[in-house]
C-alpha positions in Angstrom: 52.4 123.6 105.5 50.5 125.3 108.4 51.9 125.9 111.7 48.5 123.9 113.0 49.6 120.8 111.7 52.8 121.2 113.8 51.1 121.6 116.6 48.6 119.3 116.4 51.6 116.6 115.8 52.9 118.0 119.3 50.4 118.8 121.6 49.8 115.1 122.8 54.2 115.4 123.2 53.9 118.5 125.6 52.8 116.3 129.4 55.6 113.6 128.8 58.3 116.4 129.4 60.5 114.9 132.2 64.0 114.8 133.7 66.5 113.4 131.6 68.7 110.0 132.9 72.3 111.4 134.2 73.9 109.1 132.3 72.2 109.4 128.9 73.6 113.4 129.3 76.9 112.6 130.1 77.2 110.2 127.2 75.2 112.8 124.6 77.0 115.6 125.9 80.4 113.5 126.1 81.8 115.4 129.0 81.3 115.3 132.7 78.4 117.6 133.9 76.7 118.8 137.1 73.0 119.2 138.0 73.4 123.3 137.9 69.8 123.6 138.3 66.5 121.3 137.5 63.3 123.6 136.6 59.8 122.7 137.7 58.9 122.5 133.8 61.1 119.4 133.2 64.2 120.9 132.0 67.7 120.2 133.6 70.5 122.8 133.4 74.0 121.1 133.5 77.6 122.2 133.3 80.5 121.5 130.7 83.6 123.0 131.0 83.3 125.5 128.5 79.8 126.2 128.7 76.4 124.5 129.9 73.2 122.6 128.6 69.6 122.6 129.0 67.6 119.6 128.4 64.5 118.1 128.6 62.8 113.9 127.9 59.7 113.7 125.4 57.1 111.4 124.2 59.1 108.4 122.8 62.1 108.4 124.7 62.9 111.6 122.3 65.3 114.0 124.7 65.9 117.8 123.2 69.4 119.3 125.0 70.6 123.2 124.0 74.0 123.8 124.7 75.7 127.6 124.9 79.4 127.8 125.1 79.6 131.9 125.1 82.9 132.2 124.5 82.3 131.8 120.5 78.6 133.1 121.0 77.8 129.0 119.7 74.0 127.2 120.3 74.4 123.4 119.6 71.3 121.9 119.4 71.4 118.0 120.1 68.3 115.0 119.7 68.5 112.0 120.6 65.7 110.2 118.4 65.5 106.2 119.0 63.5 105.6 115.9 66.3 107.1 113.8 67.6 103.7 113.3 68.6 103.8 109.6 71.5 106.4 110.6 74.6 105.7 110.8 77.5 107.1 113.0 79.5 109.7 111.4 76.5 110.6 109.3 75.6 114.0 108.4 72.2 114.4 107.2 70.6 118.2 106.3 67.7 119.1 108.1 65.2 122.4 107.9 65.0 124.0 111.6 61.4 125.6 112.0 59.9 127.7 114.7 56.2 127.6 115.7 54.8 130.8 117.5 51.4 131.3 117.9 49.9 130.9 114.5 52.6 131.1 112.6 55.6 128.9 111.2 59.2 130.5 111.0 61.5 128.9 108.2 64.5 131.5 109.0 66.8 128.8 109.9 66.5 126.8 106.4 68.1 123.7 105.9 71.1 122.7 108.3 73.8 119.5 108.6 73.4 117.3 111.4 76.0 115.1 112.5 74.7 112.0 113.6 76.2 110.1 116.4 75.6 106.4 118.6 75.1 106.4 121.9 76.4 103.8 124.3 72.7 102.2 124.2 72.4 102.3 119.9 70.3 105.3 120.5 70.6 107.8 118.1 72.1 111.2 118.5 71.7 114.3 115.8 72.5 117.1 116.8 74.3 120.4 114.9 75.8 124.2 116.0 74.9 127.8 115.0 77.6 130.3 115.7 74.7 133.1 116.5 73.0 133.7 120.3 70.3 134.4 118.0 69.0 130.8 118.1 68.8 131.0 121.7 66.1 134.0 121.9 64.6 132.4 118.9 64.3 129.2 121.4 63.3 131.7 123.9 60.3 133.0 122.1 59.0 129.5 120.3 55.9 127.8 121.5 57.6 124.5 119.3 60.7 124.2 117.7 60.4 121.5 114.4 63.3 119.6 112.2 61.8 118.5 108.9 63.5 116.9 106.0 62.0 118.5 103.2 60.8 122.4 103.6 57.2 121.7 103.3 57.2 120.0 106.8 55.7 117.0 104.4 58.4 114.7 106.7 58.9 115.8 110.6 61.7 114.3 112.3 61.0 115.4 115.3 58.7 119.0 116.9 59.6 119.7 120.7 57.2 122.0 122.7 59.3 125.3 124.1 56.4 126.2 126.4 58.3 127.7 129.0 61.6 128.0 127.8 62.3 132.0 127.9 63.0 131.1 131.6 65.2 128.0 130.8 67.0 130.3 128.7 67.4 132.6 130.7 69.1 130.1 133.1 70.9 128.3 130.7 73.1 132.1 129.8 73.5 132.5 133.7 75.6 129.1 134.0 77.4 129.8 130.8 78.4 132.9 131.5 79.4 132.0 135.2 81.1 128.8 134.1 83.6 130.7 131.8 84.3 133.6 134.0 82.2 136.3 132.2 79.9 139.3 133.3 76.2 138.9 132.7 76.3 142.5 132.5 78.9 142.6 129.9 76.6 144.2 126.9 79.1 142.6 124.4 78.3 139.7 125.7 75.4 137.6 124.0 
């Protein structure tokens, strides 16, 4: 499978980016969160108490959120996917987490569990954590960031466009760091 067949799959996704609902965060993220900062690109930053999110609305009612709780150097990665019906809560299914950039297709990540969640509405929520900052700058440098269920990319889940995202990224550490008390400058700091 060819990174061009990713992105031809997401390039009519990229203009439906919007502003996710309040209370579809709350309830995904399962904490109370503030508005830390909204970016022109259609991302939202938002606080937890240990940590913050970013996240951003796609084609099909899809929503994409990152999480980053610094303390344990931890990315959670969270979709909500309304056509995901046949799940159910308490699930785990295994996923493979691919990158696009430029021409290419980055299988680094492998196959992952996802636990799979209900949201007040029936809405499906899969989401999973990596205990490595690393997924963040790979996030950072992505044009598209795809979950397939078979390593071939035969059967895509879901591809979100990451146009853009090296500067919600770069926000996203900011309110982290800040929320938990530690240095930005701190160099052991992810």
């Amino acid at each position: 499978m060819t990174a061009g067949v990713l992105t031809g799959y997401r390039s009519a996704l990229t203009s439906m980016r919007s502003l996710l609902p309040i209370a579809a965060l709350l309830t995904a993220a399962g904490a109370d969160a503030e508005i830390y900062k909204e970016l022109g690109d259609g991302w939202a930053i938002q606080t937890l108490e240990d940590g913050c999110f970013a996240s951003a609305a796609y084609q099909g009612d899809k929503l994409f959120m990152v999480n980053y709780y610094p303390r344990g150097e931890t990315v959670r990665l969270t979709m909500v996917h309304p056509d995901a019906t046949s799940l159910e809560d308490g699930a785990v299914v295994e996923l493979y987490v691919k990158f696009v950039i430029g021409n290419s297709l980055d299988n680094g990540w492998g196959q992952q569990k996802f636990d799979v969640g209900v949201l007040d509405g029936g809405e499906r929520f899969i989401t999973s954590s990596f205990e490595s900052y690393d997924m963040l700058r790979d996030i950072a440098r992505a044009d598209k960031i795809a979950f397939t269920l078979d390593e071939d990319s035969d059967r895509i889940i879901a591809v979100f466009d990451l146009s853009g995202t090296s500067a919600m990224v770069k926000v996203l550490r900011e309110c982290s760091l800040k929320v938990v008390g530690l240095n930005p400058e701190d160099p052991f700091v992810g």
